[in-house]
FIKOL-689327 format. One record per residue: residue in one letter; x, y, z of N, C-alpha, C in turn. Coordinates in pm, whole numbers, padded with zeros to 5 digits, always signed. Example, Ala and Ser with C-alpha at 12.3 -4.5 7.8 and 13.67 -1.06 7.14 Angstrom:
2
A+01319-00569+00780+01230-00450+00780+01320-00330+00780 S+01285-00225+00708+01367-00106+00714+01290+00003+00787 
//
This chain:
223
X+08682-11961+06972+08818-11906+06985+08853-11825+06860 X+08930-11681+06883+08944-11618+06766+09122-11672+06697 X+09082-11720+06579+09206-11727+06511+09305-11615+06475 X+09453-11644+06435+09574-11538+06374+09482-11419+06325 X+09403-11477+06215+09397-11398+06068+09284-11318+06163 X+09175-11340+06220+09067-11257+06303+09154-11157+06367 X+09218-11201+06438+09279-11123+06555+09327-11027+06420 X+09430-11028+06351+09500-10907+06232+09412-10871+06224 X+09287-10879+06135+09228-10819+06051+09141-10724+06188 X+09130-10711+06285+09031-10632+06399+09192-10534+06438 X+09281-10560+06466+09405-10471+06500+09435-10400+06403 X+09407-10411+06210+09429-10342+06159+09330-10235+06141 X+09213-10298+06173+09075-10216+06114+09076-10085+06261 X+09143-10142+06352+09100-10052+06422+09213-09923+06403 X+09290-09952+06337+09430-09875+06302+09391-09801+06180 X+09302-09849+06138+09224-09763+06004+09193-09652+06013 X+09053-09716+06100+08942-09608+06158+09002-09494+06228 X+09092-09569+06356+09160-09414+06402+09251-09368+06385 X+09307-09409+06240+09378-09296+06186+09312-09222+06108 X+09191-09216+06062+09134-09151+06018+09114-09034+06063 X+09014-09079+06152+08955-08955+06302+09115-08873+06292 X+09221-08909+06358+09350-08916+06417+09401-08794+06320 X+09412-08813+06205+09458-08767+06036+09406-08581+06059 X+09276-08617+06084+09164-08475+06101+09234-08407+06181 X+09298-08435+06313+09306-08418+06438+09452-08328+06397 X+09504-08423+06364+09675-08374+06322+09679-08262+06251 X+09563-08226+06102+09571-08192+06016+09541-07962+06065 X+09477-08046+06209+09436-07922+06252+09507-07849+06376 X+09611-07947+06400+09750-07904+06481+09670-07945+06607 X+09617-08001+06655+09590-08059+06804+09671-08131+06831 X+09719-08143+06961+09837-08210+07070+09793-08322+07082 X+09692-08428+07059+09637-08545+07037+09602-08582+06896 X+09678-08650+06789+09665-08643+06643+09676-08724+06591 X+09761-08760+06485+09731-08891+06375+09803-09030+06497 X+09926-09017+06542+09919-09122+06665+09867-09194+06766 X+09853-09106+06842+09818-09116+06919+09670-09121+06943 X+09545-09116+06827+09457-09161+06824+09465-09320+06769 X+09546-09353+06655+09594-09496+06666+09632-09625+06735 X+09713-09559+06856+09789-09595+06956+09671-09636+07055 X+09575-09556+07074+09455-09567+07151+09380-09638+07112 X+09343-09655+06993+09263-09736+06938+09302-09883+06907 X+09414-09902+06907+09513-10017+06874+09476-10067+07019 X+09506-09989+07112+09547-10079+07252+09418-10114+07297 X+09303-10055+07269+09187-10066+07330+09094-10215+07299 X+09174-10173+07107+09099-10302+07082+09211-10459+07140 X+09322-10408+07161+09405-10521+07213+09309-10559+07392 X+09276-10504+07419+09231-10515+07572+09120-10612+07563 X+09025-10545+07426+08898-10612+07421+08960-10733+07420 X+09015-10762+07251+09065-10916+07248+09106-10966+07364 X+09208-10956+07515+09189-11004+07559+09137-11067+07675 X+09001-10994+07687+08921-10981+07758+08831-11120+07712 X+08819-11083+07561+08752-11185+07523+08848-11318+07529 X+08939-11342+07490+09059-11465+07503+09016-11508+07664 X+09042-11441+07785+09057-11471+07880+08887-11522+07924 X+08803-11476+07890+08653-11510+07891+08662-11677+07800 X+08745-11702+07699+08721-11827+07608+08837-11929+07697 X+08894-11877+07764+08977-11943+07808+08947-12044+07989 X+08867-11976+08078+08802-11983+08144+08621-12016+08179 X+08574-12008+08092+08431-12031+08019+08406-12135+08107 X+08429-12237+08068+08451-12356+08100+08467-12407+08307 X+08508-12305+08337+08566-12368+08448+08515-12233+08544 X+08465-12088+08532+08444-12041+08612+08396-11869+08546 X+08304-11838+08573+08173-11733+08548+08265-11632+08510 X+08299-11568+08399+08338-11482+08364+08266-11343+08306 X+08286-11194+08328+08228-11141+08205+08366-11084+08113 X+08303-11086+08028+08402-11016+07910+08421-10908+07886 X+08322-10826+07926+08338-10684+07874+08415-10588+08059 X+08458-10673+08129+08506-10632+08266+08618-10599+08292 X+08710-10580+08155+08845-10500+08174+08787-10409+08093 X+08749-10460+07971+08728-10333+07872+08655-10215+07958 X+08577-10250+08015+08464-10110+08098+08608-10044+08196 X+08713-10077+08216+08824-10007+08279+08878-09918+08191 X+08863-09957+08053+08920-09854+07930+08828-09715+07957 X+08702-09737+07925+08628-09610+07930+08667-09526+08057 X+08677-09538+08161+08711-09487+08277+08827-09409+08286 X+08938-09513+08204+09077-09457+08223+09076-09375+08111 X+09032-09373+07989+09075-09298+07923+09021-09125+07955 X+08971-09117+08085+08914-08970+08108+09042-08871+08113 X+09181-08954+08188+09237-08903+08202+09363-08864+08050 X+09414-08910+07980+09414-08889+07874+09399-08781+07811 X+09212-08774+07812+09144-08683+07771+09184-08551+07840 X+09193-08534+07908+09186-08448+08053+09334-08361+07984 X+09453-08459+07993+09514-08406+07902+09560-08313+07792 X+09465-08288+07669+09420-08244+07598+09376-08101+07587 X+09292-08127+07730+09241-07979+07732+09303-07866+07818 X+09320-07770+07766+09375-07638+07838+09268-07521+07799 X+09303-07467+07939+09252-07350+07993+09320-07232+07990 X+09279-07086+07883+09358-07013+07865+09271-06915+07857 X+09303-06827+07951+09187-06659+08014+09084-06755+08013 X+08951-06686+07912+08847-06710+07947+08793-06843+07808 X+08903-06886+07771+08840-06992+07675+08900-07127+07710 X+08840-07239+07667+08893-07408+07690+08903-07451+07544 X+08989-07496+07513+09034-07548+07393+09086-07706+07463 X+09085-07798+07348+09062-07937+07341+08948-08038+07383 X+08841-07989+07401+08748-08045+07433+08673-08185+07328 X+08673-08110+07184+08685-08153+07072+08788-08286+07108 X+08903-08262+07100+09018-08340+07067+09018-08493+07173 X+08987-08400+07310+08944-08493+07388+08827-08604+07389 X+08703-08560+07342+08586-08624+07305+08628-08716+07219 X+08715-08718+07071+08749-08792+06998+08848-08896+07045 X+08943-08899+07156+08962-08979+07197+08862-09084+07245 X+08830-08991+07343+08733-09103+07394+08622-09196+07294 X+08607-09168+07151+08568-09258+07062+08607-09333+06997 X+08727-09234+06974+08848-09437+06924+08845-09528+07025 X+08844-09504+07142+08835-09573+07258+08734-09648+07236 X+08605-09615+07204+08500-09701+07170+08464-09760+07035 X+08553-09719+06959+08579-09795+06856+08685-09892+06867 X+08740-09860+06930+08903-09987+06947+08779-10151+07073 X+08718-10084+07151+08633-10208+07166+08565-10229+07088 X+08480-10173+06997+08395-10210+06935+08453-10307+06805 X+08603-10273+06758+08628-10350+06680+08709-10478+06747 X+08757-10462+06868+08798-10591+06910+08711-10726+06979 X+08573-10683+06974+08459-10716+07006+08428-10801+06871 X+08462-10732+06763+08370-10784+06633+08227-10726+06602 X+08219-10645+06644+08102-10513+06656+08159-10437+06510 X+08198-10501+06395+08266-10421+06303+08167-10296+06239 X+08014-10304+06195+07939-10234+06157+07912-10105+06277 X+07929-10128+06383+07907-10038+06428+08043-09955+06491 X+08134-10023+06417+08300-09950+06457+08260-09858+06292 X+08268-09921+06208+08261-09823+06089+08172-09704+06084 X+08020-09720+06118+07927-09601+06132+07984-09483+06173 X+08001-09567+06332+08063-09454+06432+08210-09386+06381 X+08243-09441+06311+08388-09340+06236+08394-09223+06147 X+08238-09294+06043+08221-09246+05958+08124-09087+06019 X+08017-09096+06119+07952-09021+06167+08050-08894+06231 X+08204-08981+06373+08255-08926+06398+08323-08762+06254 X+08375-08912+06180+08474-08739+06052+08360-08696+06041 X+08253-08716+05995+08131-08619+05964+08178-08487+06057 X+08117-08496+06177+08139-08434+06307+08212-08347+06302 X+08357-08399+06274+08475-08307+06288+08522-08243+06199 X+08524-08277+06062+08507-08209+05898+08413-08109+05880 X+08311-08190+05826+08162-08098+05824+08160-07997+05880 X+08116-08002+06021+08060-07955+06135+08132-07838+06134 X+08226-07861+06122+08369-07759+06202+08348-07644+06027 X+08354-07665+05979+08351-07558+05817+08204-07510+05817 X+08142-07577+05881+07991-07483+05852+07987-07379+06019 X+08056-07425+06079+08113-07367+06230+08165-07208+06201 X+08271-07248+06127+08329-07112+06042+08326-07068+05947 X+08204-07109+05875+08079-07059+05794+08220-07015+05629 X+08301-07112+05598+08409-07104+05535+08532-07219+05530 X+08586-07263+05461+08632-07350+05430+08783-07336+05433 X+08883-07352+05524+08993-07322+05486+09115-07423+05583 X+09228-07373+05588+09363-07453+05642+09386-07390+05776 X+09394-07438+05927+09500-07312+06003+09619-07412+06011 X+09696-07315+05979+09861-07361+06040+09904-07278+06139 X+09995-07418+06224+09983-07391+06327+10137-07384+06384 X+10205-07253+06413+10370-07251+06404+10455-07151+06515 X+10540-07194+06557+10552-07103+06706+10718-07028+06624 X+10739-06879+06714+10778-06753+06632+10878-06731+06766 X+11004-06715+06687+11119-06719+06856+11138-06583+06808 X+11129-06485+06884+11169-06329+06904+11255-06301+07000 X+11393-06249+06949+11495-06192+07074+11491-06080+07046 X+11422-05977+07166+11389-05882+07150+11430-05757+07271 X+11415-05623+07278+11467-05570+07456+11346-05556+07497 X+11345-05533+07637+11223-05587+07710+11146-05398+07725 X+11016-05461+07760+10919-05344+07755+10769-05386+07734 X+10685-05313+07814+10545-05334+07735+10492-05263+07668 X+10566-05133+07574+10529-05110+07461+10621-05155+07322 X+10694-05269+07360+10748-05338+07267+10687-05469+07216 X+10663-05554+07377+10547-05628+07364+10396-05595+07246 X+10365-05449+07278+10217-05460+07208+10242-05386+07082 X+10393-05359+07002+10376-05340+06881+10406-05480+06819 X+10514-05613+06856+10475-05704+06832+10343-05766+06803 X+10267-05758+06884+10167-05802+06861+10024-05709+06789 X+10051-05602+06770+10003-05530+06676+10007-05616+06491 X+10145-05608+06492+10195-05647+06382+10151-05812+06366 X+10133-05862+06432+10068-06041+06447+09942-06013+06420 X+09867-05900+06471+09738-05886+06447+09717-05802+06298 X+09808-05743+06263+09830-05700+06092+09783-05828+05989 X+09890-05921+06065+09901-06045+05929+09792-06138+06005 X+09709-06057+06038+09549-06171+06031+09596-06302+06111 X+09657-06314+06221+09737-06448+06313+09674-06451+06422 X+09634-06537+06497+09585-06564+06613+09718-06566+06711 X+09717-06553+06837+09819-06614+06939+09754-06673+07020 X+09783-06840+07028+09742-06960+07103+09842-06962+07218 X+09972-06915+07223+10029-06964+07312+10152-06844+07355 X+10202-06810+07467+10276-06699+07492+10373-06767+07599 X+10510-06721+07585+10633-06754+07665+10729-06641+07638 X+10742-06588+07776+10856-06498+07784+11002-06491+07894 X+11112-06560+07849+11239-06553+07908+11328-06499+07880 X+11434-06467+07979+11560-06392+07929+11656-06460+07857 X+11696-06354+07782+11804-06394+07682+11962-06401+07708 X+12029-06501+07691+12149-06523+07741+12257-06394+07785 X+12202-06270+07708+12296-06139+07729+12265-06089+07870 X+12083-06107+07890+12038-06108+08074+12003-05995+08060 X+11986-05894+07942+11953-05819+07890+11792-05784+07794 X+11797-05855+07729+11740-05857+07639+11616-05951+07676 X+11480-06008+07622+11392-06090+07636+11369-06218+07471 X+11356-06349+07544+11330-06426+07421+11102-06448+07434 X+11117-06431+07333+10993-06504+07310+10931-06576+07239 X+10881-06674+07285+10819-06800+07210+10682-06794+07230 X+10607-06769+07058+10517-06703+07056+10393-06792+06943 X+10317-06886+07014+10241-06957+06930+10120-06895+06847 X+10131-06955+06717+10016-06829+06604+09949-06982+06554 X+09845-06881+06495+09737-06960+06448+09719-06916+06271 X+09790-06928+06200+09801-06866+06084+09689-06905+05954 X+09607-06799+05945+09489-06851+05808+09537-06855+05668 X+09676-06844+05662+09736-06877+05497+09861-06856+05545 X+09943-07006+05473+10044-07035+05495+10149-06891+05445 X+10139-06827+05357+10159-06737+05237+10172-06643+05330 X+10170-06585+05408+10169-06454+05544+10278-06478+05615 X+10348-06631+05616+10450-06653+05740+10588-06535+05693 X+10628-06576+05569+10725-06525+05553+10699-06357+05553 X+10611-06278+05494+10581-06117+05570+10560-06138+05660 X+10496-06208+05784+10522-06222+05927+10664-06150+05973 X+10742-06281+05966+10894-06287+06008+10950-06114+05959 X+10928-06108+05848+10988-06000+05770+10958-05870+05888 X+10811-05838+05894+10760-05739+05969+10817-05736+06107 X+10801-05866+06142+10876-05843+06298+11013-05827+06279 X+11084-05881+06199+11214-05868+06194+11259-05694+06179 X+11179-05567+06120+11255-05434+06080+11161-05416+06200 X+11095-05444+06323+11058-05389+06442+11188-05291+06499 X+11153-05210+06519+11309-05169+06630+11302-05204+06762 X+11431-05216+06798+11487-05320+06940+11468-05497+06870 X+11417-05539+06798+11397-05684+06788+11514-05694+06719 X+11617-05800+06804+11696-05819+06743+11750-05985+06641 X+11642-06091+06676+11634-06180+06593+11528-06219+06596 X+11437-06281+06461+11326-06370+06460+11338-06475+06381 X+11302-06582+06432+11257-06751+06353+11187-06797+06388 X+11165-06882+06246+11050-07000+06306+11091-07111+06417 X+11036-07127+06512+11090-07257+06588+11063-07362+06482 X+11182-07470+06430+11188-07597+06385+11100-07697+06387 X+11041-07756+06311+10866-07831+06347+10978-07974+06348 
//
């Protein structure tokens, strides 16, 4: 039978590990991040424990396996994952983000199991993975920030593509695009997600779009 202090010390470790992974995740603006890799990993290893509780509890009196809720974790967490990923033109983004779920997932059993050496490897291998990997990926070492740009602007599609001329000036990616009307019923709002390679560009960002002609307000949306 697992005691108080067992049971803590496997709920915290697993709160470790995937905040670790989790930390990476956040750090790189993915919609699955320092939480919610925690949260996953927390509950997973709560399942194991009581998978195993309910296996120590029954032992005795009728054929149990233990690992027969937990194998419901792996399954369910596809969807989750699934989550994560979006499809935009011709590229898929979160695949990454998703995969890493699904390993806290197997680290949250593995540490509620008591499999502790092989909850740590696999954490340590995982940041490898996602640190490492990812900077020799882009053959360069750096930050993206990640910040969405409200433009009230008059409508047109050669207004549209000097905006985004000027996004493509200050070296910005666009991850994400939204275009509605503006309360005058006149005019167009847009909410405009960037991918920014130095924090140091936002404010000439704003600036540049702001002396656009016809644009008549720009901000940062509020993080």
């Amino acid at each position: 039978m697992l005691n108080d202090w067992n049971i803590l010390l496997r709920l915290i470790l697993a709160a470790l590990l995937s905040g670790a992974i989790g930390f990476e995740r956040e750090f790189h603006g993915r919609a699955a991040g320092f939480r919610t890799h925690i949260l996953l990993c927390v509950g997973s290893t709560l399942i194991m424990l009581t998978s195993m509780h309910i296996f120590d509890l029954y032992d005795s009196k009728v054929s149990l396996d233990p690992a027969r809720i937990a194998a419901g974790v792996i399954t369910g967490i596809g969807f989750l994952g699934a989550g994560t990923i979006m499809h935009a033109k011709s590229a898929v983004r979160g695949l990454t983000t998703a995969a890493s779920l699904w390993v806290v997932a197997g680290i949250g059993l593995a540490v509620g199991s008591g499999f502790y050496y092989g909850a740590i490897i696999t954490t340590v291998l995982t940041m490898i993975t996602l640190m490492l990997f990812s900077r020799l990926e882009h053959a360069m070492i750096r930050k993206d920030w990640y910040r969405t740009v409200i433009i009230e602007s008059r409508e047109g599609i050669n207004q549209l593509k000097a905006i985004r001329e000027i996004i493509s000036d200050c070296k910005s990616e666009i991850t994400d695009f939204e275009v509605d009307k503006a309360g005058d019923g006149v005019n167009m709002v847009l909410r405009i997600g960037l991918k920014l390679y130095t924090v140091r560009i936002a404010d000439q960002l704003i600036d540049d779009l702001s002396h656009l002609d016809g644009v008549k307000h720009v901000k940062w949306e509020a993080e």
